[in-house]
N, CA and C atoms as an extended XYZ file, in Angstrom:
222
Properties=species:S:1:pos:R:3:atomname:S:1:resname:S:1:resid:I:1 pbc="F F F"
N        -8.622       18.845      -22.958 N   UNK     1
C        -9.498       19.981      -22.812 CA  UNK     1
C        -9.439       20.471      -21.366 C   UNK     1
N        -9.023       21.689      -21.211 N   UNK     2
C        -8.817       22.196      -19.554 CA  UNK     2
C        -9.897       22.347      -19.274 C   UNK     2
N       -10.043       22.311      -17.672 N   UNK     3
C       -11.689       22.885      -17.063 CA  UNK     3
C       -11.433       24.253      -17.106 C   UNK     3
N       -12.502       24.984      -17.293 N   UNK     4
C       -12.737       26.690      -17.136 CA  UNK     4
C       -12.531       27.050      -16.163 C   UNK     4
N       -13.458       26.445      -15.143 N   UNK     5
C       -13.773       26.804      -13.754 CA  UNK     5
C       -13.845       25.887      -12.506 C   UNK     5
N       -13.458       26.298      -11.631 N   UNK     6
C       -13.563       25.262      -10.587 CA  UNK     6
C       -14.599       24.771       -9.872 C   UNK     6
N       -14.678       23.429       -9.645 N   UNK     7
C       -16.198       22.613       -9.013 CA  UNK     7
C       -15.760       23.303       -7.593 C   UNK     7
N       -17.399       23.625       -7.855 N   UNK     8
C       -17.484       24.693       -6.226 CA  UNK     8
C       -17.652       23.187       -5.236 C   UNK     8
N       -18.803       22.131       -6.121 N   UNK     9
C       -19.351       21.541       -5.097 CA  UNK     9
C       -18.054       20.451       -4.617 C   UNK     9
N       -17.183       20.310       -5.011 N   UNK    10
C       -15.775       19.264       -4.566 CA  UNK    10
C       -15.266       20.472       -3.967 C   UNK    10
N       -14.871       21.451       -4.131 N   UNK    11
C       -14.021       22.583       -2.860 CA  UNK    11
C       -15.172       22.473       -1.284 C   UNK    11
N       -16.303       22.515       -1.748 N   UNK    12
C       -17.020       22.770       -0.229 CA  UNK    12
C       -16.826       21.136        0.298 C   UNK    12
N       -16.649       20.519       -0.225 N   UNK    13
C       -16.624       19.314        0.331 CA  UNK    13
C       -15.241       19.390        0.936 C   UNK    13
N       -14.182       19.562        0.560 N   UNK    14
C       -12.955       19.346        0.798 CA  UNK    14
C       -12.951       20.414        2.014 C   UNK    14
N       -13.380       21.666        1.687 N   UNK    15
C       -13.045       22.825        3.067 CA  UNK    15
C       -13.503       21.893        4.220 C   UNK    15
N       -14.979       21.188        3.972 N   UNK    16
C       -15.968       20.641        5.183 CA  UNK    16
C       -15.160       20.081        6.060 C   UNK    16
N       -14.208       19.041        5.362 N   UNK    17
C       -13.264       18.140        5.758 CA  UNK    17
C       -12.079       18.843        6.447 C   UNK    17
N       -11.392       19.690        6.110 N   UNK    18
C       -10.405       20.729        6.619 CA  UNK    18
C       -11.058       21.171        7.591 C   UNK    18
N       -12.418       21.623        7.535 N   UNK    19
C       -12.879       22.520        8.648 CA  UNK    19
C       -12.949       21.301       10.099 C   UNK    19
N       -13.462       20.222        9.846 N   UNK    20
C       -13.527       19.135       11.001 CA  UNK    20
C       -12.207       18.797       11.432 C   UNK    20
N       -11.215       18.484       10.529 N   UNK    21
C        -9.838       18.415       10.843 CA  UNK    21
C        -9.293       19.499       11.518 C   UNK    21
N        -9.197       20.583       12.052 N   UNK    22
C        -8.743       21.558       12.551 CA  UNK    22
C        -9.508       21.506       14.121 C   UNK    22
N       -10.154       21.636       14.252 N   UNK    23
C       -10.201       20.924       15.870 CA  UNK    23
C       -10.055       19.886       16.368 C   UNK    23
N       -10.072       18.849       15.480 N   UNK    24
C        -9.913       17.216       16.003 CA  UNK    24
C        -8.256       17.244       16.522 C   UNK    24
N        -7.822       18.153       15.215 N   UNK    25
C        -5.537       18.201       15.701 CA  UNK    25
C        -5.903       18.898       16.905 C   UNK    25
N        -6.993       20.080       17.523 N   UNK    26
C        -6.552       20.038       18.958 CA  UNK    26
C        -6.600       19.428       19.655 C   UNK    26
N        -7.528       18.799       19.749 N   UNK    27
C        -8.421       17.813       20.472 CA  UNK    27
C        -7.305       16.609       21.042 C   UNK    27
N        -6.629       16.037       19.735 N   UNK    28
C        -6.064       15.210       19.904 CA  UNK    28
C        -4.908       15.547       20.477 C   UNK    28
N        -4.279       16.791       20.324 N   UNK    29
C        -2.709       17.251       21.029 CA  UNK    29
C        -2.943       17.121       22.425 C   UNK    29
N        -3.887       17.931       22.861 N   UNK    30
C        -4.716       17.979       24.232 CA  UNK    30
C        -4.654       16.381       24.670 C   UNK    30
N        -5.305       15.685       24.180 N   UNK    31
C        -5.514       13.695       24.556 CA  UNK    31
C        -4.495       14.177       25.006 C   UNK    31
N        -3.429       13.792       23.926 N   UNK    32
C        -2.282       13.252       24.425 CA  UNK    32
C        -1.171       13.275       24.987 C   UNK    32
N        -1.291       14.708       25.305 N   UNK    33
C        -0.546       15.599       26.215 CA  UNK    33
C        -0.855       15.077       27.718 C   UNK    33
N        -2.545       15.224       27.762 N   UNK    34
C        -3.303       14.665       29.529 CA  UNK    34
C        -3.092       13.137       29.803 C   UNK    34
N        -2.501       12.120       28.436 N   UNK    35
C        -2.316       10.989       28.593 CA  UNK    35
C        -1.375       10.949       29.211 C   UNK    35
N         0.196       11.393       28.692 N   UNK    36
C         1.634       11.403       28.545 CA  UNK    36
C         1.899       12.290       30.643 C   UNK    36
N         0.544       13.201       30.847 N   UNK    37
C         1.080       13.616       31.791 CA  UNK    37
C         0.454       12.960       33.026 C   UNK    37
N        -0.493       12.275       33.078 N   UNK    38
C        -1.188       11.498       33.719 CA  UNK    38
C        -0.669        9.573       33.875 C   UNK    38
N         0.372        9.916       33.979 N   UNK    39
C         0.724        7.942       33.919 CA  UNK    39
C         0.247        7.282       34.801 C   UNK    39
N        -0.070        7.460       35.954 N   UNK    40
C        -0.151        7.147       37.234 CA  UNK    40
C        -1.408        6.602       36.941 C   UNK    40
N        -2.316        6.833       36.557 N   UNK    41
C        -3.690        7.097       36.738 CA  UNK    41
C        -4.020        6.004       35.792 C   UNK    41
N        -6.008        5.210       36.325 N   UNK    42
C        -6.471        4.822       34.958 CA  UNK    42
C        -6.851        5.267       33.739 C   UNK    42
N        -7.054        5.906       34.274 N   UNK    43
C        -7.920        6.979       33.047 CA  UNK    43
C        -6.983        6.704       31.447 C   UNK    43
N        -5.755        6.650       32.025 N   UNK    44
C        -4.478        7.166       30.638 CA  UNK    44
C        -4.593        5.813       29.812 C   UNK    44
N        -5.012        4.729       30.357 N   UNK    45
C        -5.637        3.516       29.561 CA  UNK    45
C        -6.449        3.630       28.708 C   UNK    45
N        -7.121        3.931       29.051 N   UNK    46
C        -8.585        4.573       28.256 CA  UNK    46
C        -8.864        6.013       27.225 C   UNK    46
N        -7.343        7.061       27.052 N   UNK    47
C        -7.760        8.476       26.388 CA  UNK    47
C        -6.947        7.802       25.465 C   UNK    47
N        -5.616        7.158       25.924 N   UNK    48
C        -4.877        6.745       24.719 CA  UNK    48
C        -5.171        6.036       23.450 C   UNK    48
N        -5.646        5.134       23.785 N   UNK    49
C        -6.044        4.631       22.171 CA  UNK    49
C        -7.269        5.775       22.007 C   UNK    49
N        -8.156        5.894       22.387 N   UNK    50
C        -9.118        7.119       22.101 CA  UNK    50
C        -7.938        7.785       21.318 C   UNK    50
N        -7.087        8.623       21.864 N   UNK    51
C        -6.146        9.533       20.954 CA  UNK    51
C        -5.665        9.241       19.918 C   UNK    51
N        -5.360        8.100       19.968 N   UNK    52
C        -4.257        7.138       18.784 CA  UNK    52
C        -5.534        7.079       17.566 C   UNK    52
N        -6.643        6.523       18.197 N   UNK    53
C        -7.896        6.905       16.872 CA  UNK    53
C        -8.346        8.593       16.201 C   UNK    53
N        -8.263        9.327       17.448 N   UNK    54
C        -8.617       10.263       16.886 CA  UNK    54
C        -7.677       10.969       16.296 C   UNK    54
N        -6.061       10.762       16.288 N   UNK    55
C        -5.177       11.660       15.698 CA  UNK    55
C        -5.008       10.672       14.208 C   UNK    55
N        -5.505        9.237       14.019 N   UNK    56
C        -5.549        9.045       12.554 CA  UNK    56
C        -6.433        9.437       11.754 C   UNK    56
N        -7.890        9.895       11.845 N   UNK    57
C        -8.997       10.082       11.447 CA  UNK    57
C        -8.680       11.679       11.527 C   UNK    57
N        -7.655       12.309       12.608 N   UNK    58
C        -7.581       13.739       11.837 CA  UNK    58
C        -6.366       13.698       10.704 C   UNK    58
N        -5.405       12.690       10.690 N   UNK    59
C        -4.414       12.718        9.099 CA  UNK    59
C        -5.635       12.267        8.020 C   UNK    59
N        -6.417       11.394        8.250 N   UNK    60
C        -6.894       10.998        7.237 CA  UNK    60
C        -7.878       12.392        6.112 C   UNK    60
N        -8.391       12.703        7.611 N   UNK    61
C        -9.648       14.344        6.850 CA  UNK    61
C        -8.354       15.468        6.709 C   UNK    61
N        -7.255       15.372        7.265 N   UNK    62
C        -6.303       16.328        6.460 CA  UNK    62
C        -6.354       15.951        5.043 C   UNK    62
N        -5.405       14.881        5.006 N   UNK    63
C        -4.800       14.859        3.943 CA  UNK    63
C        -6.143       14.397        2.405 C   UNK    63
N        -7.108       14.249        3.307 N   UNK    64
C        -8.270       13.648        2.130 CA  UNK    64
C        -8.785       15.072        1.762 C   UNK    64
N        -8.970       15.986        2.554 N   UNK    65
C        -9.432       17.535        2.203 CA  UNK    65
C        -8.848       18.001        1.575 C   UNK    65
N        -7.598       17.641        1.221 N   UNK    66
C        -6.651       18.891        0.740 CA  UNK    66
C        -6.651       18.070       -0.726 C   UNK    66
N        -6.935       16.333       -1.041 N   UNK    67
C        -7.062       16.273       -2.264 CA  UNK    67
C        -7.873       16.540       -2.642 C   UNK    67
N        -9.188       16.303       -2.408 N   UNK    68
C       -10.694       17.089       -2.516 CA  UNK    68
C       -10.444       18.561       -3.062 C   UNK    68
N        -9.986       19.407       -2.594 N   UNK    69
C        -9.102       21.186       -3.055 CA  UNK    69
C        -8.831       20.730       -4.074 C   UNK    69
N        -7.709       20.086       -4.444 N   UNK    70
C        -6.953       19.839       -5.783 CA  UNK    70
C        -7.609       19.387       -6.734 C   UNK    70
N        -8.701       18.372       -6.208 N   UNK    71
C        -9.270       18.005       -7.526 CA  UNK    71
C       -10.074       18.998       -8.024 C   UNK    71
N       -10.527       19.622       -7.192 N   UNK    72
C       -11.433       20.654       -7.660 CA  UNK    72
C       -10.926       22.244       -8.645 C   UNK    72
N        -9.879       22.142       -7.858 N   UNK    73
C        -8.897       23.251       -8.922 CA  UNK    73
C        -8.397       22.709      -10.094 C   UNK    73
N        -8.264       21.854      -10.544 N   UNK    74
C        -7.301       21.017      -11.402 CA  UNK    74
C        -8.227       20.010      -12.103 C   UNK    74
């Protein structure tokens, strides 16, 4: 039996997730750009794993948003 219509409330969930993911990928390019150009320094101890966390937690709300979409269409 096909669905008619699509669950609004699983699309807003999934956009929510897309929507947080889209600044975190800047956020994190930025890290790791000021890491990569900063060697010298302490600081680059300390943004890097920061970065390394925050660029998995933005694949994760990518790729979890975009199934969230699908389920909701489908």
């Amino acid at each position: 039996m096909p669905k008619e219509h699509t669950d609004l409330k699983l699309l807003i969930k999934g956009l929510k997730r897309l929507a947080f993911a889209i600044p975190l990928l800047v956020l994190t390019t930025y890290l790791f750009t000021f890491t990569f150009l900063n060697k010298d320094t302490i600081p680059m101890y300390w943004i890097l794993p920061l970065a390394i966390a925050a660029m998995g937690a933005t694949i994760f709300l990518l790729f979890n948003g975009i199934k969230w979409i699908l389920r909701a269409m489908f």
